[in-house]
N, C-alpha and C positions, 0 to 999 in steps of 0.2 A: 478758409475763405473760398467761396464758389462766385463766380461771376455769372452776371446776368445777363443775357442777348435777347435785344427785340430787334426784328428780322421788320422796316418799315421805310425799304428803299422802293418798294415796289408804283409804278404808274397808276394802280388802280384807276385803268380805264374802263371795264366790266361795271366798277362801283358810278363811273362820273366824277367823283373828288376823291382827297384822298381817302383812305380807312384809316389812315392813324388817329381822322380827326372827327371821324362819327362818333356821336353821342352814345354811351351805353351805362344804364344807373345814376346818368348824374356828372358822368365823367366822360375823358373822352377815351377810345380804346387805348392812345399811348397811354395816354395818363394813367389807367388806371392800372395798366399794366407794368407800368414803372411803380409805381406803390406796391405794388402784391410783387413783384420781384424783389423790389427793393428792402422789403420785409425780413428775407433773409439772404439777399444777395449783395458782393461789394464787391467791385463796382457793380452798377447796372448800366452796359453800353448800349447805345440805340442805332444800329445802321442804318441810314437816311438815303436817299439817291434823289428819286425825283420829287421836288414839292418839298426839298430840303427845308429851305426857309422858311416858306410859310409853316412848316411841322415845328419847325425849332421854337420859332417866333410864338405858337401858343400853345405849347410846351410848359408846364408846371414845376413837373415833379424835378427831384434832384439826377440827374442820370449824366453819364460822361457821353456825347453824340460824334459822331465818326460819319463822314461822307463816303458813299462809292463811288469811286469818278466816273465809272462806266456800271452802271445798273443794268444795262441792257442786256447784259451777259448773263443776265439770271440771278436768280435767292443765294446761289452757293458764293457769288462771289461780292455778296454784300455780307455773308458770314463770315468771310475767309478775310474779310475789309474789318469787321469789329474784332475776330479773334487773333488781329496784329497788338491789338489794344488789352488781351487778358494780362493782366499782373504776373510775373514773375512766380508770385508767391501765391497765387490761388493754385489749389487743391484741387480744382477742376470748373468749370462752366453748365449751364444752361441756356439753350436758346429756344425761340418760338418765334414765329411771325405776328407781326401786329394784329392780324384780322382774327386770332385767335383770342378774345375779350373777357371770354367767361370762364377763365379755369379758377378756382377758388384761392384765396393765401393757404388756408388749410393743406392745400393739394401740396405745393409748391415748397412748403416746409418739408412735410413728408419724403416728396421727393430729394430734396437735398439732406435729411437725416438718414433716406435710405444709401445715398449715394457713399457716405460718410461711413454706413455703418458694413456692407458687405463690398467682397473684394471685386464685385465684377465692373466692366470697363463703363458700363452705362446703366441709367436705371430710366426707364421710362414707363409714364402712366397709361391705364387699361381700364376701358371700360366698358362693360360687357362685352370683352373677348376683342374689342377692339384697340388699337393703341392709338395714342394721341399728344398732346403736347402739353408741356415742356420738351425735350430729351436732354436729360441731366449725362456729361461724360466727363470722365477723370481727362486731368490734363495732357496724359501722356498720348492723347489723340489726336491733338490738337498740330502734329507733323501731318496725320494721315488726311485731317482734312484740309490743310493748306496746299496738302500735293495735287489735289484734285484740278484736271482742268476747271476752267472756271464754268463752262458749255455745261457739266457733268450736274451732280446731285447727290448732296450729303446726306441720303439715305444709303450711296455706296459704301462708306462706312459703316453705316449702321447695320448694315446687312453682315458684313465681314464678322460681325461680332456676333450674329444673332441666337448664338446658341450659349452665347455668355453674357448674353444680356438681363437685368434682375428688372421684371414689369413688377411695377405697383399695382393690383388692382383696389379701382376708387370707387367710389358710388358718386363720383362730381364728373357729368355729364359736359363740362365747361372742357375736359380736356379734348374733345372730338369737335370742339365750336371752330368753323371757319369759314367767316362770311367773303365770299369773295363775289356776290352780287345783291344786286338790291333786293332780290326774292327771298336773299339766305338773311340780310339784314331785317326785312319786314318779321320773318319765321323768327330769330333772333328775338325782337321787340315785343312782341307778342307772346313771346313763352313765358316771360315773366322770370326767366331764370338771372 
């Protein structure tokens, strides 16, 4: 069992509302990313901060939602807020941030049968030379990123490992997608991806 994190505590002040609940294909970024995790993820937890409610309230899919009392502290300590909530018994987790919409189910299996099938600490997707999201990590990390100030940045993990890290390379362009303003949602919209 791999658990699923959508990182969607954030103010998206940049965007004007929030991004969990922009439109993308039909669906809206939670949503649809609660379905393509939940695909092969259990649970799929959703960390909420600001715009809680109204995110919950038009909310779909099946996912277990978790509050960060304090958002303002930054991404790492709304990660550090859902992965109080991994199961006992998962084998490890995946997280991403909401604004990230277009990564494929394709991708996201893959990534959790890579993660399953070689012994390294994290598997994370690549596309053209680039990395991007999910990052799939066995459980036994899940100390090093609760140690973290909250201030800090769970790419300082990610780093510690990076030479034992197994990237996926993808041909799904969805895993570098992160709309964090209206310019990158319009470009987003338009691609047809």
């Amino acid at each position: 069992m791999i658990a699923g994190i959508i990182l969607a505590a954030g103010a998206s002040s940049r965007m004007g509302s929030p991004k969990a609940l922009l439109d993308y294909r039909g669906e809206t970024f939670l949503d649809r990313l609660i379905r393509v995790l939940g695909g092969v993820c259990d649970p799929v937890i959703v960390a909420l901060g600001y715009h809680a409610d109204e995110i919950r309230a038009a909310a779909h899919g099946h996912a277990r939602f978790v509050v960060n009392p304090d958002p303002s502290r930054g991404q790492l300590s709304s990660l550090q807020t859902a992965l109080a909530e991994v199961p006992g018994d998962a084998e490890g987790f995946l997280f991403m941030p909401v604004d990230c919409p277009a990564v494929e189910p394709e991708t996201v299996r893959l990534l959790v049968e890579a993660l399953k099938a070689v012994e390294a600490p994290l598997v994370i997707p690549r596309y053209e030379g680039r990395r991007g999201h999910p990052v799939c990590a066995r459980r036994e990390l899940i100390p090093e990123f609760l140690a973290l100030p909250p201030e800090r940045q769970a790419r300082e993990v990610v780093r510690r490992y990076a030479d034992r890290t197994h990237y996926l390379d993808t041909l799904d362009a969805g895993v570098l997608s992160d709309i964090d303003d209206k310019d990158a949602y319009r470009i987003l919209q338009e691609s047809g991806r």
